[in-house]
mmCIF entry with sequence, helices, sheets and N, C-alpha, C, O atoms, coordinates in Angstrom:
data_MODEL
# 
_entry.id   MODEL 
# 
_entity.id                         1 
_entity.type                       polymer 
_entity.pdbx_number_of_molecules   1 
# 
_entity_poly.entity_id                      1 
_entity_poly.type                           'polypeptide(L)' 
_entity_poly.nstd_linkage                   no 
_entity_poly.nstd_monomer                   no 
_entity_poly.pdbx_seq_one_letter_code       
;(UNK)(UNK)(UNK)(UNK)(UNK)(UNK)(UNK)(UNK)(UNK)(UNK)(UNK)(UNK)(UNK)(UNK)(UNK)(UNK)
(UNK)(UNK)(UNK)(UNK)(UNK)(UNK)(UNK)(UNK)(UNK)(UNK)(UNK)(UNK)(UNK)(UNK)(UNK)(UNK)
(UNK)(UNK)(UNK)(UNK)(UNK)(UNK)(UNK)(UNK)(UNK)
;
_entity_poly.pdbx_seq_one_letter_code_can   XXXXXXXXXXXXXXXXXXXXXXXXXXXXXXXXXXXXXXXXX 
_entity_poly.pdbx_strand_id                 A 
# 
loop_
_entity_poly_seq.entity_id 
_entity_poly_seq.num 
_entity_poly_seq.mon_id 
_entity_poly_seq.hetero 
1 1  UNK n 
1 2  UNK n 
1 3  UNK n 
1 4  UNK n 
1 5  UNK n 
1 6  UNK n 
1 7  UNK n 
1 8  UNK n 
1 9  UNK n 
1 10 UNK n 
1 11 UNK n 
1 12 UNK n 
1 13 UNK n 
1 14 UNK n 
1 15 UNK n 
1 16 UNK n 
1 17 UNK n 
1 18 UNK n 
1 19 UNK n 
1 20 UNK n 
1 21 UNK n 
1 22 UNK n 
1 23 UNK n 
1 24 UNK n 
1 25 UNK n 
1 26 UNK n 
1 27 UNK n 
1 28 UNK n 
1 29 UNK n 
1 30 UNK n 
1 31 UNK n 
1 32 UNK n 
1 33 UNK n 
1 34 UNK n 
1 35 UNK n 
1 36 UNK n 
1 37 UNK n 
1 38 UNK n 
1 39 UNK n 
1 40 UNK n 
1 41 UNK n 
# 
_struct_asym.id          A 
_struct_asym.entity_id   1 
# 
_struct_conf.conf_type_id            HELX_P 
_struct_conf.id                      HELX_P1 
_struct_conf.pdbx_PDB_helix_id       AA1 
_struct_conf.beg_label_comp_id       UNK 
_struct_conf.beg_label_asym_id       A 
_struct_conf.beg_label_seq_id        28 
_struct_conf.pdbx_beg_PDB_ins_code   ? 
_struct_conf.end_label_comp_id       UNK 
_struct_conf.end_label_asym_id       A 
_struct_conf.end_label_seq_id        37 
_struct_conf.pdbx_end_PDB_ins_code   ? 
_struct_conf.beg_auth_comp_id        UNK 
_struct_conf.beg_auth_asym_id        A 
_struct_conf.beg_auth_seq_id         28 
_struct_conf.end_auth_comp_id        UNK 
_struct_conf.end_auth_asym_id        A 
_struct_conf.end_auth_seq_id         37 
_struct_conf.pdbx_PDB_helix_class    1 
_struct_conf.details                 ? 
_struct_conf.pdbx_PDB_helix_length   10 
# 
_struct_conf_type.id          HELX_P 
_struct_conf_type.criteria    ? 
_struct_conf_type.reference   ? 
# 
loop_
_atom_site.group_PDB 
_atom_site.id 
_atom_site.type_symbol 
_atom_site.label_atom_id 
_atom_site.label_alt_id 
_atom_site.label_comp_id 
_atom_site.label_asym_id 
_atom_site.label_entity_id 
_atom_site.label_seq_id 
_atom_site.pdbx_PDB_ins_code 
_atom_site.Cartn_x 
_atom_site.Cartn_y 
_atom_site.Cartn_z 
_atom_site.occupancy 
_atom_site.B_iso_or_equiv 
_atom_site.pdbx_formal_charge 
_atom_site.auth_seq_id 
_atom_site.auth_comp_id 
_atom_site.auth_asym_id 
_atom_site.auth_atom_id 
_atom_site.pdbx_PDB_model_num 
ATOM 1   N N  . UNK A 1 1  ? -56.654 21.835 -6.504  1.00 0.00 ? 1  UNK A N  1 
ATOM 2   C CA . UNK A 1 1  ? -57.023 22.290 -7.843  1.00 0.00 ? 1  UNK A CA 1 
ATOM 3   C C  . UNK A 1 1  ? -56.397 21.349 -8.881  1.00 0.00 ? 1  UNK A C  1 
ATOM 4   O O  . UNK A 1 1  ? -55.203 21.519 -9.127  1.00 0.00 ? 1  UNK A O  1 
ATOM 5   N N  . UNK A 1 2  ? -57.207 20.170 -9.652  1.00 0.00 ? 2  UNK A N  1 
ATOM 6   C CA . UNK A 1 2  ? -56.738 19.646 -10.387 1.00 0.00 ? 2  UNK A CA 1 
ATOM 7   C C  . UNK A 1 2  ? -57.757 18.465 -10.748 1.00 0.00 ? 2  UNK A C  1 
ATOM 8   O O  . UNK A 1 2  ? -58.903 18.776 -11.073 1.00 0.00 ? 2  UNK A O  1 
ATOM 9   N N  . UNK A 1 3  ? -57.373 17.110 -10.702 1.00 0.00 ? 3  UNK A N  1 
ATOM 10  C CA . UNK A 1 3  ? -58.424 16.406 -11.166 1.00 0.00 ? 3  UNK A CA 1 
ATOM 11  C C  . UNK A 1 3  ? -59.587 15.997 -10.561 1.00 0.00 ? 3  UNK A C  1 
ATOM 12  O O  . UNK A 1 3  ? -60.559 15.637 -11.225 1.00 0.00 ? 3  UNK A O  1 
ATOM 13  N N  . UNK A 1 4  ? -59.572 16.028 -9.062  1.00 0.00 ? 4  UNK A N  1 
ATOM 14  C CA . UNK A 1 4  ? -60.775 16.202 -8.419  1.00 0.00 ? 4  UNK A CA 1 
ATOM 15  C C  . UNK A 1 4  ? -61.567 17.569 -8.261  1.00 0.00 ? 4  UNK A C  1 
ATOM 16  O O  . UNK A 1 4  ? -62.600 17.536 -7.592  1.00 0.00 ? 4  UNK A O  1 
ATOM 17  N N  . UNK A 1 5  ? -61.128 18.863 -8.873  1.00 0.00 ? 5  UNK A N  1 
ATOM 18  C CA . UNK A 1 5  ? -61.977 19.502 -8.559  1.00 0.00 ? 5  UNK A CA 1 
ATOM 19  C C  . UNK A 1 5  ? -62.696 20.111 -9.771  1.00 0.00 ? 5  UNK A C  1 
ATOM 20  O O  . UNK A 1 5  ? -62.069 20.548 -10.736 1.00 0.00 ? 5  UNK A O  1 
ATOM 21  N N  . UNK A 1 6  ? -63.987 20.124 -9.689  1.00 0.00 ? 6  UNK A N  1 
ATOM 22  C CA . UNK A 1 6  ? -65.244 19.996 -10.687 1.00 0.00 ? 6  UNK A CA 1 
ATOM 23  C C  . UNK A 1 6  ? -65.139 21.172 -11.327 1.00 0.00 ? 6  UNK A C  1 
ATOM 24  O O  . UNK A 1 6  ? -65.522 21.287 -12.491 1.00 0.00 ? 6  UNK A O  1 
ATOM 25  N N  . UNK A 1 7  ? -64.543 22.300 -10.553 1.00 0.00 ? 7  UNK A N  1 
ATOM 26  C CA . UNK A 1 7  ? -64.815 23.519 -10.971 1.00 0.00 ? 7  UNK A CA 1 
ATOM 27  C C  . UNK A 1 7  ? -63.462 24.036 -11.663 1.00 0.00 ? 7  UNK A C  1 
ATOM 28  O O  . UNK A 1 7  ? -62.947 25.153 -11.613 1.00 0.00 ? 7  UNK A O  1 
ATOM 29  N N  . UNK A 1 8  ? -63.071 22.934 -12.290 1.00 0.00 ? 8  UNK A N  1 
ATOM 30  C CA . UNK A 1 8  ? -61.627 23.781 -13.349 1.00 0.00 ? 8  UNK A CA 1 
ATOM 31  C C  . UNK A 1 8  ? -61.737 23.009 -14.705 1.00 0.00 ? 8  UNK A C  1 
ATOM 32  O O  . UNK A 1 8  ? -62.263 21.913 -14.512 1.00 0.00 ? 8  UNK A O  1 
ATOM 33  N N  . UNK A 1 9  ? -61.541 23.140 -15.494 1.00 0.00 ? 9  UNK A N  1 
ATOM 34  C CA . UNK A 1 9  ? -61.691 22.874 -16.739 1.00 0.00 ? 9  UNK A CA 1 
ATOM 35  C C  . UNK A 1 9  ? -61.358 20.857 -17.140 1.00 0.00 ? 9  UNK A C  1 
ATOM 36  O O  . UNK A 1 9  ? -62.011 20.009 -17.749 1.00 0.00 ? 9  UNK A O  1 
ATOM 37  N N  . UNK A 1 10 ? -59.700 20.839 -16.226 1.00 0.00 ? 10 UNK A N  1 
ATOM 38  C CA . UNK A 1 10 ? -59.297 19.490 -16.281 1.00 0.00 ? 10 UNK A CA 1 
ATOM 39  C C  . UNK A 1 10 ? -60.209 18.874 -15.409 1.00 0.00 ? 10 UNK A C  1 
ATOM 40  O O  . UNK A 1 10 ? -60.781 17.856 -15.799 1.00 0.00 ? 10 UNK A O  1 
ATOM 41  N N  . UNK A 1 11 ? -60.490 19.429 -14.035 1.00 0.00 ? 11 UNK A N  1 
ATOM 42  C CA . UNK A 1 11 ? -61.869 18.364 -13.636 1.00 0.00 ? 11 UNK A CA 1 
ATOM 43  C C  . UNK A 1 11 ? -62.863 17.823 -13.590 1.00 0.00 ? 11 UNK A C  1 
ATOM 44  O O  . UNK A 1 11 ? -63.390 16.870 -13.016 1.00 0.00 ? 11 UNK A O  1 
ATOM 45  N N  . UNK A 1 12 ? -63.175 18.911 -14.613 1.00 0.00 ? 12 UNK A N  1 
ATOM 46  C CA . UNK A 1 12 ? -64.688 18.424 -15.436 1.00 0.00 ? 12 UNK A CA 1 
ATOM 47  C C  . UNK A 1 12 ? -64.387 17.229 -17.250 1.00 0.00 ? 12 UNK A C  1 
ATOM 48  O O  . UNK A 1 12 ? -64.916 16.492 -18.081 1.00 0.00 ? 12 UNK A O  1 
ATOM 49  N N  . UNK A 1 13 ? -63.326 17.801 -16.868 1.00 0.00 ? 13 UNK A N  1 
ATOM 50  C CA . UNK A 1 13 ? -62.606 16.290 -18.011 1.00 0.00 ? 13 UNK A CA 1 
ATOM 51  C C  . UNK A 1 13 ? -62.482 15.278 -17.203 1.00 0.00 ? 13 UNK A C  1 
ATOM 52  O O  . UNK A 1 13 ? -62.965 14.310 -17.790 1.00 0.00 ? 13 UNK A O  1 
ATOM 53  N N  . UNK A 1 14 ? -62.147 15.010 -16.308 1.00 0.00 ? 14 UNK A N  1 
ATOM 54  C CA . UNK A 1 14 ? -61.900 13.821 -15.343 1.00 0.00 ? 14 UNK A CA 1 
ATOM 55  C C  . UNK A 1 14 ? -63.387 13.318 -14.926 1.00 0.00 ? 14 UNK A C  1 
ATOM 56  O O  . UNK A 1 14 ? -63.828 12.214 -14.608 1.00 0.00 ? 14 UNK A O  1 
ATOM 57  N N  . UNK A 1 15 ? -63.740 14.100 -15.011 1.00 0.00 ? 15 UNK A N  1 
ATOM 58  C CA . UNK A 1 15 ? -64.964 13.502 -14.375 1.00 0.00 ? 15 UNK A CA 1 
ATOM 59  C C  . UNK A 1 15 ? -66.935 13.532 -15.646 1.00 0.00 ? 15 UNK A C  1 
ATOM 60  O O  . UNK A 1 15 ? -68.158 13.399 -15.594 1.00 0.00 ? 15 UNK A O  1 
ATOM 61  N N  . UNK A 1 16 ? -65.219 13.943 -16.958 1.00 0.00 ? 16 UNK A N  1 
ATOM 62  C CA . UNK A 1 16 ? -66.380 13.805 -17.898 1.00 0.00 ? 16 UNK A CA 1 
ATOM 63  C C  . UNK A 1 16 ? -67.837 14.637 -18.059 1.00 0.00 ? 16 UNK A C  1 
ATOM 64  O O  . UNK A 1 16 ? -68.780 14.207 -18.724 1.00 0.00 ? 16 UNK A O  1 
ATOM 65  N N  . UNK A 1 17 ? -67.839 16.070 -17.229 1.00 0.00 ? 17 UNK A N  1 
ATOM 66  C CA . UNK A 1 17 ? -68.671 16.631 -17.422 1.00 0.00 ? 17 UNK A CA 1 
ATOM 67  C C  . UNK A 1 17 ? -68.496 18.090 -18.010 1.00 0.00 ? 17 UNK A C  1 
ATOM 68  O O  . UNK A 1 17 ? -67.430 18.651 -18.264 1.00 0.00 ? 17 UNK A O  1 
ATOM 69  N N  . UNK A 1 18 ? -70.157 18.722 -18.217 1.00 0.00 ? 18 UNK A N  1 
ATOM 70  C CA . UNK A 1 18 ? -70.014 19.949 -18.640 1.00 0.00 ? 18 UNK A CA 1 
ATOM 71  C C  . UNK A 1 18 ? -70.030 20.995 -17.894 1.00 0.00 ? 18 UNK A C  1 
ATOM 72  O O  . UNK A 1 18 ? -70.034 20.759 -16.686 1.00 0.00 ? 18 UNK A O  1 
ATOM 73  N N  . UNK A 1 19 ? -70.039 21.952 -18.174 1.00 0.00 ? 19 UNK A N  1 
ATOM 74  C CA . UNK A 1 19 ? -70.145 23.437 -17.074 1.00 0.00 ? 19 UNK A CA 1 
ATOM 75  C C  . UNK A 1 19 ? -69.716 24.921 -17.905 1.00 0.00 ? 19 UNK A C  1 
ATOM 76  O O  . UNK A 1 19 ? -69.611 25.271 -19.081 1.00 0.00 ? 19 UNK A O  1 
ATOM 77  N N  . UNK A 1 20 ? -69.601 25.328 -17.030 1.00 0.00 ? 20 UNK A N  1 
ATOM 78  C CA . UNK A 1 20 ? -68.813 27.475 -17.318 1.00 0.00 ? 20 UNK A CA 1 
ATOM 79  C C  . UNK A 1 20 ? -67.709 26.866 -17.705 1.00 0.00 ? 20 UNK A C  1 
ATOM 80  O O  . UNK A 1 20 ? -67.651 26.713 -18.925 1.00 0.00 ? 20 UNK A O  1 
ATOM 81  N N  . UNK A 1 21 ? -66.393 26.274 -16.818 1.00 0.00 ? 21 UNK A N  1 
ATOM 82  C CA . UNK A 1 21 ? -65.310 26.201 -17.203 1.00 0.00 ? 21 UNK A CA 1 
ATOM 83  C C  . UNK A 1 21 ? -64.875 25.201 -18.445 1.00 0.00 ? 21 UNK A C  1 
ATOM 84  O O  . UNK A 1 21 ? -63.861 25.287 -19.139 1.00 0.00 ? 21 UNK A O  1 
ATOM 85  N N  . UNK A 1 22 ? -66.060 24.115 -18.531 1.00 0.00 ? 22 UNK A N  1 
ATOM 86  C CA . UNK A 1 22 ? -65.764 23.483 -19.771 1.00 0.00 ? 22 UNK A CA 1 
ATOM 87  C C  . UNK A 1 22 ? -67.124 23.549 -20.217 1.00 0.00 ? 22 UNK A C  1 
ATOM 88  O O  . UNK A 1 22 ? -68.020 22.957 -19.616 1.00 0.00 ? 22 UNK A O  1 
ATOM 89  N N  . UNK A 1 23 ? -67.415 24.565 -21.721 1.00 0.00 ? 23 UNK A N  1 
ATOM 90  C CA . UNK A 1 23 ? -68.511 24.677 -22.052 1.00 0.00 ? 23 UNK A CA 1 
ATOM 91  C C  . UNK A 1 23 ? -68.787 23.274 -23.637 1.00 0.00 ? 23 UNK A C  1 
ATOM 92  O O  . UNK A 1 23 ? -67.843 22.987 -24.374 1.00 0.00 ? 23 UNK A O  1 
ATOM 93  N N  . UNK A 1 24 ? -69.769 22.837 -23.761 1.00 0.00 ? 24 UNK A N  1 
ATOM 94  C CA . UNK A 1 24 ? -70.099 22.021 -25.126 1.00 0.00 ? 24 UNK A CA 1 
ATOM 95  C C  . UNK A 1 24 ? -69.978 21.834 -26.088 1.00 0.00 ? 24 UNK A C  1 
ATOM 96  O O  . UNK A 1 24 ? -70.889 21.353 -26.763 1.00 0.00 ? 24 UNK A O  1 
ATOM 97  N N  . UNK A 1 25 ? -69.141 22.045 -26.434 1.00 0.00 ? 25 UNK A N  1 
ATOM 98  C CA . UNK A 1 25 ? -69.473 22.420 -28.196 1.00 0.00 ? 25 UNK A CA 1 
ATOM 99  C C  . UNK A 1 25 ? -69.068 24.082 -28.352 1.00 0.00 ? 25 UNK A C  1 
ATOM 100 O O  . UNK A 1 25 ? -68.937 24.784 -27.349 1.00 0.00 ? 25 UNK A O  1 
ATOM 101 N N  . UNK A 1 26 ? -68.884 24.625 -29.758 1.00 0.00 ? 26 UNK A N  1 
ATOM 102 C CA . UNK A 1 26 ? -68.397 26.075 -29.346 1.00 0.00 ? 26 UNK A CA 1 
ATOM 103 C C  . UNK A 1 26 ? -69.348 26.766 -30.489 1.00 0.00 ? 26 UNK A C  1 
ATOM 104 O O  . UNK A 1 26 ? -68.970 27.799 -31.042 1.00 0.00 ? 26 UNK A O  1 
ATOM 105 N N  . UNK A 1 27 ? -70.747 26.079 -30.855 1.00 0.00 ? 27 UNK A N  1 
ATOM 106 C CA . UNK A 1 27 ? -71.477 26.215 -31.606 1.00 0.00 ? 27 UNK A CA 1 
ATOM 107 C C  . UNK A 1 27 ? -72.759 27.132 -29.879 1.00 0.00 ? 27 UNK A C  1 
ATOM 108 O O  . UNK A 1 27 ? -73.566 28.052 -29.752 1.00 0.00 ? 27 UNK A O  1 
ATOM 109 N N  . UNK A 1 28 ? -72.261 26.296 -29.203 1.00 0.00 ? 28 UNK A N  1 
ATOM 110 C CA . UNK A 1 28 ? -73.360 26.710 -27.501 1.00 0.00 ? 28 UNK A CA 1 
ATOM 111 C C  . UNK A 1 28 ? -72.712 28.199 -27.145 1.00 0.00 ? 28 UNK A C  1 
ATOM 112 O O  . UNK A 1 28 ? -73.290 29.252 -26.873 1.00 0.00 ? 28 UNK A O  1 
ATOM 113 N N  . UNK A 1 29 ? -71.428 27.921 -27.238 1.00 0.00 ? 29 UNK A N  1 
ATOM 114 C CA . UNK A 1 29 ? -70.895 29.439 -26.538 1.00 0.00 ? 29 UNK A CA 1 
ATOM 115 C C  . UNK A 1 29 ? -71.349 30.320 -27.781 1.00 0.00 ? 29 UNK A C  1 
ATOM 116 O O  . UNK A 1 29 ? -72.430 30.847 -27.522 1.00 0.00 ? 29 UNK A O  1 
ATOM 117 N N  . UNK A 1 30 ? -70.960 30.596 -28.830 1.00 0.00 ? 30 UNK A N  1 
ATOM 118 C CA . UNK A 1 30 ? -71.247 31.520 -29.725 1.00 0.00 ? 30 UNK A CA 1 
ATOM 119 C C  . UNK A 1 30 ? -72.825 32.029 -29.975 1.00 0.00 ? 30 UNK A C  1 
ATOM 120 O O  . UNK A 1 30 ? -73.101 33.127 -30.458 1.00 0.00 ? 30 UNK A O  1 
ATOM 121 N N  . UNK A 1 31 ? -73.898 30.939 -29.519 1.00 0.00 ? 31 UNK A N  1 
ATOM 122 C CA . UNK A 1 31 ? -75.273 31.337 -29.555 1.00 0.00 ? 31 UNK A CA 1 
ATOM 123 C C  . UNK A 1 31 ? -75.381 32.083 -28.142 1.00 0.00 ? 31 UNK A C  1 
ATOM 124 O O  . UNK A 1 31 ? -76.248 32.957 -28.143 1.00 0.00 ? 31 UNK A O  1 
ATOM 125 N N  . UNK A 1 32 ? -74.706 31.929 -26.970 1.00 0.00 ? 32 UNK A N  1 
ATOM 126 C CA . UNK A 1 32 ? -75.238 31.915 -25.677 1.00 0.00 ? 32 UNK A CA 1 
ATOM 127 C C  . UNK A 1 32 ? -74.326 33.703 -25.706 1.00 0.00 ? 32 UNK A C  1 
ATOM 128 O O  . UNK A 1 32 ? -74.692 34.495 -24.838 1.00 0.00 ? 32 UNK A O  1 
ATOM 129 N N  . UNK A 1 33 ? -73.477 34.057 -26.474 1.00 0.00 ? 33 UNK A N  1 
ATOM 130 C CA . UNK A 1 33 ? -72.679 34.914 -26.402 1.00 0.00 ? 33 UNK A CA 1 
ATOM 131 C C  . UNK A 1 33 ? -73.461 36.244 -27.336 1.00 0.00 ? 33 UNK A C  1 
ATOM 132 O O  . UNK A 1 33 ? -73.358 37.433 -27.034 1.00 0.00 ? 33 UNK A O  1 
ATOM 133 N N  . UNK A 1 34 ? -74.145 35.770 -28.365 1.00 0.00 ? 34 UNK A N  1 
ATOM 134 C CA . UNK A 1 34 ? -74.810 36.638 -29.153 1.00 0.00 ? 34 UNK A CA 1 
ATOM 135 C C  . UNK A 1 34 ? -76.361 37.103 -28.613 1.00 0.00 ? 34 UNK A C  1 
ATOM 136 O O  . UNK A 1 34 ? -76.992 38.102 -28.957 1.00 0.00 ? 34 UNK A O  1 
ATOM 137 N N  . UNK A 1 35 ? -76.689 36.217 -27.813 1.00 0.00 ? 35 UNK A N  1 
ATOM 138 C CA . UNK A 1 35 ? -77.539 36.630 -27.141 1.00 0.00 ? 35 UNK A CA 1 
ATOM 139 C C  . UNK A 1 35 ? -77.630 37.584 -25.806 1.00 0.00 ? 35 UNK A C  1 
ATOM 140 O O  . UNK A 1 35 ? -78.722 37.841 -25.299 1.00 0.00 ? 35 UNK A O  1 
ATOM 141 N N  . UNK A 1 36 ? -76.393 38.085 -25.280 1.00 0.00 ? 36 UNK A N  1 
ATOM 142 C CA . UNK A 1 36 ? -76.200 38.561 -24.529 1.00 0.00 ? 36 UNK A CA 1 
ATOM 143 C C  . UNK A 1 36 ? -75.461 40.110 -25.032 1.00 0.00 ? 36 UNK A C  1 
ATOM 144 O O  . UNK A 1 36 ? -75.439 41.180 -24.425 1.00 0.00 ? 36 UNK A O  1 
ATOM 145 N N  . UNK A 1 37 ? -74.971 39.794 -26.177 1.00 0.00 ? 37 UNK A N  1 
ATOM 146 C CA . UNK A 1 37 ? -74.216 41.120 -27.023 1.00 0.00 ? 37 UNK A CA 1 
ATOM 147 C C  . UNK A 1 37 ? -75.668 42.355 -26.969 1.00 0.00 ? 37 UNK A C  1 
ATOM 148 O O  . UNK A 1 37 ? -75.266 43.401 -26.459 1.00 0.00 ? 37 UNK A O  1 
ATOM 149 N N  . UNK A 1 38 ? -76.660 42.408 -27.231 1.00 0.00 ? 38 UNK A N  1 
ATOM 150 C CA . UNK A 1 38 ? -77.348 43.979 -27.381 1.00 0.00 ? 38 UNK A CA 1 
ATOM 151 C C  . UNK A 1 38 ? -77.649 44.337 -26.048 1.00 0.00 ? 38 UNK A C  1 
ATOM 152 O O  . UNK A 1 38 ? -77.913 43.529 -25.159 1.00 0.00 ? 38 UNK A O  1 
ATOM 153 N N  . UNK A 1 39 ? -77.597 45.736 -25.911 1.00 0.00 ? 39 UNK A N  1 
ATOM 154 C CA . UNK A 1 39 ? -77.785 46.125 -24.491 1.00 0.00 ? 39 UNK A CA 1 
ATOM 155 C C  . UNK A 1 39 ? -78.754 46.979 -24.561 1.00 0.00 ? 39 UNK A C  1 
ATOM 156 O O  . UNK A 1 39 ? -78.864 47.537 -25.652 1.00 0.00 ? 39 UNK A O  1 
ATOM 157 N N  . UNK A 1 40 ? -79.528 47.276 -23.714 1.00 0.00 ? 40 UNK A N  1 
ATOM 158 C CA . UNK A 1 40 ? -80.509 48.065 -23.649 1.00 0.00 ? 40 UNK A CA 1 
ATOM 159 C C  . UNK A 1 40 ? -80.231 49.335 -23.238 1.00 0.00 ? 40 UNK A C  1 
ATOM 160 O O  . UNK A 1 40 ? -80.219 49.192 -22.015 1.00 0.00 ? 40 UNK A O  1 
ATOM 161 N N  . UNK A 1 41 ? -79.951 50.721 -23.499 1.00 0.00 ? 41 UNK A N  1 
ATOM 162 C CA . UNK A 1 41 ? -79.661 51.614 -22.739 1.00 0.00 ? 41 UNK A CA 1 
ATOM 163 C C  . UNK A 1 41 ? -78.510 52.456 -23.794 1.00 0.00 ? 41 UNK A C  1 
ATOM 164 O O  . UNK A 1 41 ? -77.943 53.475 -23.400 1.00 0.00 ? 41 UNK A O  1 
# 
């Protein structure tokens, strides 16, 4: 768990990519988050 592995936040820095643990921009999480806020029921 650390710079080779893709699935933690620092390894997707190491390896320069995006994902769940390192999301884009925080303009992506806040749209992707409001869209999921109303519930049906």
């Amino acid at each position: 768990m650390g710079k080779g592995d893709k699935r933690t936040a620092k390894g997707k820095r190491f390896k320069s990519s995006y994902g769940n643990s390192r999301p884009q921009g925080s303009k992506a999480v806040k749209k992707s988050a409001a869209k999921k806020a109303p519930k049906k029921g």
